[in-house]
N, C-alpha and C positions, 0 to 999 in steps of 0.2 A: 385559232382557226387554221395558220399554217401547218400544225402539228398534227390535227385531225385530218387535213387534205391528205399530207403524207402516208399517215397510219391508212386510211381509204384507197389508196393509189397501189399500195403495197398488198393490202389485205384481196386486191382486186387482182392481181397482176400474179398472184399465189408467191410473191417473194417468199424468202425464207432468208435466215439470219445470214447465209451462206451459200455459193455453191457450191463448195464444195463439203463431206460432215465433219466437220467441226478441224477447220484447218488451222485454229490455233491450239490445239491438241499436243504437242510437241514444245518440251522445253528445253533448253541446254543449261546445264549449271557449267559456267566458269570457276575453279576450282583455282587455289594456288599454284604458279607458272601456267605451264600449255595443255593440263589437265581440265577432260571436260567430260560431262557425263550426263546423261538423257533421261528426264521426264516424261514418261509419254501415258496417257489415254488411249486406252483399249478397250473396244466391243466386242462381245461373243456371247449368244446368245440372252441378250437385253441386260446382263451383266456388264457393269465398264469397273478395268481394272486399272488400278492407277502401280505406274513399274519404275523402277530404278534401276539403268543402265552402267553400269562404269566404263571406265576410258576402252576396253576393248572390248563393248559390245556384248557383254555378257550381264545377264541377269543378276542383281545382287539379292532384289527383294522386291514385291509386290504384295499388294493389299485389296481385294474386293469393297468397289465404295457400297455403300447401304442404298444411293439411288443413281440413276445415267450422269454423268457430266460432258462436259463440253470445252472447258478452258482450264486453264492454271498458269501459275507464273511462281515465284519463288525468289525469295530473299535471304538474304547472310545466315537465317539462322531456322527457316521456314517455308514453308511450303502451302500456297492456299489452290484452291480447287472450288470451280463452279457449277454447281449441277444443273440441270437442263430445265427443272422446273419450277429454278429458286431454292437458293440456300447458298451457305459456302462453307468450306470445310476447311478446319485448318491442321496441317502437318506440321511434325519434323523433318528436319531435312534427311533423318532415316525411316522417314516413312511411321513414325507414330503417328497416333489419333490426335488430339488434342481437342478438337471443341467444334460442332457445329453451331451454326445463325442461321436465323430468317433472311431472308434478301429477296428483291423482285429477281427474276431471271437476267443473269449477267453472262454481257457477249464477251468482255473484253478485261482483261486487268492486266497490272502493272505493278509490279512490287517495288520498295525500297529498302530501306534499311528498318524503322519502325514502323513502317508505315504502309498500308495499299492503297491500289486506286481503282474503283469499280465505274463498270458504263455496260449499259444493256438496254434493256425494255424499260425503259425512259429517260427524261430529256437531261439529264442531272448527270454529271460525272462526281463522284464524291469520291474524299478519301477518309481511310479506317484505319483504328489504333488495330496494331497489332494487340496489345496488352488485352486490350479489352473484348475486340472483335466488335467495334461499335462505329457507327461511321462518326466523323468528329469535325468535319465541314464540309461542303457545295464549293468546286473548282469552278466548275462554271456548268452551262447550260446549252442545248441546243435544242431546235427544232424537232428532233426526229430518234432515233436510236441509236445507240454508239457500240459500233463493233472494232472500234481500235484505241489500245493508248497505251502511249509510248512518254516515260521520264526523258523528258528533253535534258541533254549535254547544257543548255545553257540558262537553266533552271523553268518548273515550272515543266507541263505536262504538251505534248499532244495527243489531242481527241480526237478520231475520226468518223463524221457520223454518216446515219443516211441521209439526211438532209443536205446531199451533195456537196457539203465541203469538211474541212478536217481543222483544228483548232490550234492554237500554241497559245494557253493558259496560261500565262507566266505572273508572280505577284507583283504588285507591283505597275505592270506596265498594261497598253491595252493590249487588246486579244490581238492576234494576227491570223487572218482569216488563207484558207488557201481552197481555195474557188474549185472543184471538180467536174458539175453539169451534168452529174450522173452520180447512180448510185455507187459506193464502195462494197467490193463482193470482200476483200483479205488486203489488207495494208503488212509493210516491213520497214524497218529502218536500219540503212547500211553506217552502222557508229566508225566505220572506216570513215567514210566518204561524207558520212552528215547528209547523207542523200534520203527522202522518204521514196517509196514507191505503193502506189496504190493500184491495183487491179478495180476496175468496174464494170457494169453491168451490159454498158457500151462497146463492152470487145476489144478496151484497150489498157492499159497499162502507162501511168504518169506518173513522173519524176517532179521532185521542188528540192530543192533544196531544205534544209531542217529552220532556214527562218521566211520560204513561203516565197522561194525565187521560183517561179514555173522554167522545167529545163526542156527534156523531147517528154515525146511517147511515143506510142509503136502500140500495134492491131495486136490483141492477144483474145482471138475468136476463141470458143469455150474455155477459159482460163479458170482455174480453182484455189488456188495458192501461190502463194509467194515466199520465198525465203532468200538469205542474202550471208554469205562470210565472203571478207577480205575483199577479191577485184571479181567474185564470181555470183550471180544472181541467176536463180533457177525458178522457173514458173509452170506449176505443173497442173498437168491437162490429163483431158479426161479419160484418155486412151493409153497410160501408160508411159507419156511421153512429158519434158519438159522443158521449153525453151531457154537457150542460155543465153545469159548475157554476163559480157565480160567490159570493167570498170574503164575507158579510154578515156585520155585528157580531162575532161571535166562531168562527165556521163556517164551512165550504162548504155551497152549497145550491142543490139540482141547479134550474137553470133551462130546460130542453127540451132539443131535440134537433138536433142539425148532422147532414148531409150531408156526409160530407168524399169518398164512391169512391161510383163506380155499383157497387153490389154486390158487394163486394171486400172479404174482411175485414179492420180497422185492426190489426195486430198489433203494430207500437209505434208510440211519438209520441214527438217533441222538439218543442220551442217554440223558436223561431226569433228572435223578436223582431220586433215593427210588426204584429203579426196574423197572423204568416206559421209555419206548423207541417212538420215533415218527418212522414212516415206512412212508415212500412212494410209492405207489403201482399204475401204471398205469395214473399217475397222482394225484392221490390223496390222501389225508392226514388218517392216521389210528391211533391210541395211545393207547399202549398191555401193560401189566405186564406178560413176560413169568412167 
């Protein structure tokens, strides 16, 4: 019954998976030493192109997918891709075909080493053989729809759903819940600092720690995305603009405001490395040095 209030509350209120389109669109592959190189989903004319960036920002290769997508994540030796209206796609990490699946529509994944982890349009977070492309067990379960998950540093997954809180699935031990009061619009996790941060629907932006210590928040009225390298967290808004915060004592804490598009909204971010950020804005690909 909880699950249908939710689905009803949503379906009435015109929620959508996001506010901002599809703000985990943006991947970074950490490469051997301080080499790193970008993932990203791109629209143009109801075409999305799935691209591969190398360390300076320059184009290696891209691929037109067969239908819209909306996510992806990537592991050691792979690349998976979630399309908009169900299915999932899987690559090499030079952008080969390899195989699509069936899938309910998926907001959220998480790659490892053999292994993904899917959460979307229903209450199940599961994870899938690479090998097979099959899901191969139920992590666990929520209320509501799951638009984040994050490989916990200290085994064991976190989920974060709409059902106003976010998970830490670990095996083993019980769930550790971490309470929100609102919905989740784009979560990030700072593997510096072991900090999560969630944006919600509420206008604000909360910190926990990665085992579910509640730390600040701070008002982030129309907020769309979130991203997060080293002691710098960027949250971008709908105008072009994205609030900084820089890592103090034991916190984030918003220090003003950057300019990244002349009036365009930021609808994801990846950190790039040297100062250097990829944006997604209406579809399409931008790369700023605030």
């Amino acid at each position: 019954m909880r699950t249908l209030f939710l689905l009803l509350v949503l379906l009435a209120t015109g929620a959508t998976t996001a506010t901002a389109a599809d703000p985990s669109s943006l991947f970074v592959l950490t490469d051997t030493g301080t080499s790193t190189r970008l993932l990203a989903l791109t629209d143009k004319a109801g075409v999305t192109t799935l691209s591969l960036y190398d360390q300076g920002r320059t184009l290696h290769k891209s691929v037109a997918l067969r239908s819209p997508a909306r996510t992806l994540c990537a592991g050691p030796t792979y690349i998976v891709v979630a399309h908009r209206k169900g299915g999932l796609s899987l690559f090499s990490r030079d952008l080969l075909f390899k195989k699509r699946v069936s899938s309910v529509p998926i907001l959220a994944l998480a790659c490892g080493a053999d292994h993904f982890y899917t959460g979307g349009r229903t209450i199940r977070v599961r994870k899938w053989s690479i090998a097979t492309m099959k899901p191969v067990a139920t992590i666990g379960e929520h209320a509501s729809f799951v638009n984040g998950l994050y490989i916990h540093p200290g085994g064991g997954l976190i989920s974060v759903s709409w059902d106003h809180e976010a998970v830490w699935f670990k095996p083993g031990a019980p769930k550790k819940r971490f309470v929100l009061h609102s919905t989740p619009i784009h979560s990030a996790v700072s593997t510096s600092h072991q900090i999560l941060a969630i944006l919600s629907d509420a206008d604000k932006i909360r910190f926990f720690t990665l085992t579910g210590k509640k730390l600040n928040w701070a008002r982030e009225p129309g907020a769309r995305c979130v991203a997060t390298e080293g002691n710098v967290l960027l949250v971008g808004l709908a105008r072009g603009a994205a609030d900084r915060y820089v890592f103090k004592g034991s916190r984030f804490v918003k220090k003003g405001r950057i300019q990244l598009l002349d009036n365009a909204p930021v609808d994801a971010l990846a950190p790039l490395g040297g100062g250097w950020w990829a944006i997604r804005s209406g579809g399409a690909l931008h790369f700023k040095k605030p």
